[in-house]
C-alpha positions as a printed NumPy array, in Angstrom:
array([[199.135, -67.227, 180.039],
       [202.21 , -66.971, 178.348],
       [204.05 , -64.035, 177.564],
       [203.17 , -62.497, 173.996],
       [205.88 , -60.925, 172.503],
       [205.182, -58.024, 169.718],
       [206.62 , -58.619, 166.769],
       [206.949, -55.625, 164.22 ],
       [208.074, -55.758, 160.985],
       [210.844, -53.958, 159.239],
       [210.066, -50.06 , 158.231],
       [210.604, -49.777, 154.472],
       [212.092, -46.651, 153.464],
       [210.75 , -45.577, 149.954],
       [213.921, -44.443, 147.813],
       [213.51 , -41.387, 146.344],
       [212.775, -41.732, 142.513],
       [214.376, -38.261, 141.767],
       [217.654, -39.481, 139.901],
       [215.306, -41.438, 138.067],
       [213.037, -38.631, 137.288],
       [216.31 , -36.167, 136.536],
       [217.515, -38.965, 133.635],
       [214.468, -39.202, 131.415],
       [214.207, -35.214, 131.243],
       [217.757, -35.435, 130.325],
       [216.974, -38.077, 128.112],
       [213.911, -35.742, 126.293],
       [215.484, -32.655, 126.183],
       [218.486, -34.315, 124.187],
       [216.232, -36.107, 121.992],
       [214.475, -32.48 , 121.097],
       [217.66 , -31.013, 120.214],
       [219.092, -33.837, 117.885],
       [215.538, -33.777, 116.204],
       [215.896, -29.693, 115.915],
       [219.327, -30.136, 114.504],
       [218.106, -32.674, 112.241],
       [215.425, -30.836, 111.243],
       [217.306, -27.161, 110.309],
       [221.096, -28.513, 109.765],
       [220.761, -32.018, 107.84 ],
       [217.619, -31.978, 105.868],
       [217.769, -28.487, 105.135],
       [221.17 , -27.199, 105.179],
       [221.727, -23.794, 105.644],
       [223.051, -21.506, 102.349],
       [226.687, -19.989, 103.279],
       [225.526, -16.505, 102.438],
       [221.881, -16.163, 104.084],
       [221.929, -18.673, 107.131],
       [218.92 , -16.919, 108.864],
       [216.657, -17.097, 105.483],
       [217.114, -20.047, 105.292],
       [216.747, -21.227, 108.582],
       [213.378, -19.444, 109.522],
       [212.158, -19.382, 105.853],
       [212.161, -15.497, 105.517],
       [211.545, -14.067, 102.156],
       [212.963, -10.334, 102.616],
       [212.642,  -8.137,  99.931],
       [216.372,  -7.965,  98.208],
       [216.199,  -4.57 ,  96.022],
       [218.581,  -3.695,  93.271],
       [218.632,   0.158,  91.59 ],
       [218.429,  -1.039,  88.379],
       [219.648,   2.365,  86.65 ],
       [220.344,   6.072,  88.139],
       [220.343,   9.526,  86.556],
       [220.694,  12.852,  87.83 ],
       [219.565,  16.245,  85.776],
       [221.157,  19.151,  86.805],
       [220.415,  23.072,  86.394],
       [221.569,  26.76 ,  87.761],
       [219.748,  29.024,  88.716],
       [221.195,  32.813,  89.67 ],
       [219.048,  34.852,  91.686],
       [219.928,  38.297,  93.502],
       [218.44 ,  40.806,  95.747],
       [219.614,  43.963,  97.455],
       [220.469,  45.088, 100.993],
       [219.796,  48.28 , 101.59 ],
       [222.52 ,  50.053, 104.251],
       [221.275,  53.683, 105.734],
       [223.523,  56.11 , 104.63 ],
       [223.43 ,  55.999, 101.41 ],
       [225.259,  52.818, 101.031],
       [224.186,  49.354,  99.235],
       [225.418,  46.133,  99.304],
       [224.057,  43.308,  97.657],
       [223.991,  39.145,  97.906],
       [223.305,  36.998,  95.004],
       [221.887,  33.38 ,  95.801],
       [223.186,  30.618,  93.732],
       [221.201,  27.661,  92.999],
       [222.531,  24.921,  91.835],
       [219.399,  21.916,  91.832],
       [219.868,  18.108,  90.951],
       [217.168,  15.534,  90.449],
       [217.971,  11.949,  91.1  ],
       [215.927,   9.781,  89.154],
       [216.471,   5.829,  90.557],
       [214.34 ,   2.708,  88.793],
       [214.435,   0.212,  91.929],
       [213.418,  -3.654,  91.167],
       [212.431,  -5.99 ,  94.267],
       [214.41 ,  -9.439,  93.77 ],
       [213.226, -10.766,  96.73 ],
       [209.401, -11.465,  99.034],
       [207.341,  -8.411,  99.469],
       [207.963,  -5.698, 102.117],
       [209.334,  -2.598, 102.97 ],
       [212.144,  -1.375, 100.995],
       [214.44 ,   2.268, 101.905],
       [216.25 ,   3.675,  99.123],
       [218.529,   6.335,  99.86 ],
       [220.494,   9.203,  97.412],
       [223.255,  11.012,  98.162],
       [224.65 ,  14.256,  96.413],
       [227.728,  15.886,  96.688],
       [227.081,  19.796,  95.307],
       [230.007,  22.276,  97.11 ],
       [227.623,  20.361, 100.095],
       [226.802,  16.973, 100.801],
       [223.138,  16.091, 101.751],
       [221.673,  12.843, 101.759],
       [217.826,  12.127, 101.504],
       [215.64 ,   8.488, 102.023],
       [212.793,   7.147, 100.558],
       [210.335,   3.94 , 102.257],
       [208.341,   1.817,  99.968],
       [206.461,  -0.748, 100.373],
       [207.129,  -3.175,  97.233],
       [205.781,  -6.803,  95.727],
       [207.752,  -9.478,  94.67 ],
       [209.146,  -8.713,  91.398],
       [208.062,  -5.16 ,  91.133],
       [209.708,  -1.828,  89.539],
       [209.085,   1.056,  90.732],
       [210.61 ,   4.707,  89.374],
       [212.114,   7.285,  92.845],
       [212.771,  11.236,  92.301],
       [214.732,  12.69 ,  94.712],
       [215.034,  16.564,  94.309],
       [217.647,  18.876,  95.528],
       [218.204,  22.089,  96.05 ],
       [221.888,  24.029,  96.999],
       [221.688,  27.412,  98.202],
       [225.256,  29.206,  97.729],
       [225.67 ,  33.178,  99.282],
       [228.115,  35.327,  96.767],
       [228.359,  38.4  ,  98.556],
       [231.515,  39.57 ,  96.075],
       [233.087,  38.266,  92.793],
       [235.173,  36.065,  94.016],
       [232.522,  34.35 ,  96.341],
       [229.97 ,  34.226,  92.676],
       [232.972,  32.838,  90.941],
       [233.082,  29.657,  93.238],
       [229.768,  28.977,  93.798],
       [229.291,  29.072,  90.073],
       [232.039,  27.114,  89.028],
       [230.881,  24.211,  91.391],
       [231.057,  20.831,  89.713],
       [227.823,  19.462,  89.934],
       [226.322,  16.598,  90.525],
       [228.605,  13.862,  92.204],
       [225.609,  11.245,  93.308],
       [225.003,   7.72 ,  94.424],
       [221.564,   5.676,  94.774],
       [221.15 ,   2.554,  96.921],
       [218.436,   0.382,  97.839],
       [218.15 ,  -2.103, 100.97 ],
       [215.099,  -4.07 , 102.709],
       [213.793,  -1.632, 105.512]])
């Protein structure tokens, strides 16, 4: 018997397909992003002034206060403070009330709009308004004000009399 001699073959060592696998998700992820670009910047360019409507097709509401008027009125009011003693003393209220009437048109989509008026009266005070408004619509906003002045002697009446009412503005934006 002769000898027998074992013969074994070579062990094959798989190579690891990772680099492979790491280039074609490169290769996909690339691809997505020139089709993206494609897609937002060259067949649809984006306007200079509202890149964001344009890109995700937003139609905001884009009011405008089409006209603006305030009315304006005085009102003099007094009551007395009574001092023990005998003495008296008195306070006159001064009232000096504006009404802000706004007509607000929607240029843009549908939605919430806030329009806001401000008034300058010997005091500054500032009020909002939220509406919801359709494409296209008009829609008429009051605003009413009210300025409480003290005069506790002439010279106090004097001023709050002689204030130069109304100073106001009116403006409109997409809420």
């Amino acid at each position: 018997m002769g000898s027998q001699t074992l013969s074994t073959s070579p062990i094959k060592i798989k190579k690891s397909k990772w680099f492979l696998y790491a280039i074609t998700l490169l290769i996909i992820i690339a691809t997505i992003i020139v089709e993206l670009y494609l897609l937002l910047y060259v067949l649809n360019p984006p306007s200079k002034s509202n890149t964001l409507n344009t890109i995700v097709k937003l139609n905001l509401p884009n009011p405008e206060v089409i006209s603006e008027k305030a009315q304006y009125w005085l009102q003099i009011g007094s009551f007395a403070i009574g001092v023990s003693g005998g003495g008296g003393g008195g306070i006159t209220k001064v009232y000096h009330n504006v009404i802000v009437d706004a007509t607000v048109r929607n240029n843009g989509g549908e939605g919430w709009v806030k329009i806001v008026a401000e008034v300058w009266c010997g005091k500054y005070e500032k009020q909002e308004q939220k509406i919801y408004m359709k494409a296209g619509e008009t829609q008429n906003i009051r605003f009413t004000f009210s300025f409480v002045f003290d005069a506790t002697d002439a010279t106090s009446y004097i001023n709050a009399v002689n204030i130069q009412c109304p100073n106001y503005k009116v403006s409109a934006t997409s809420a």
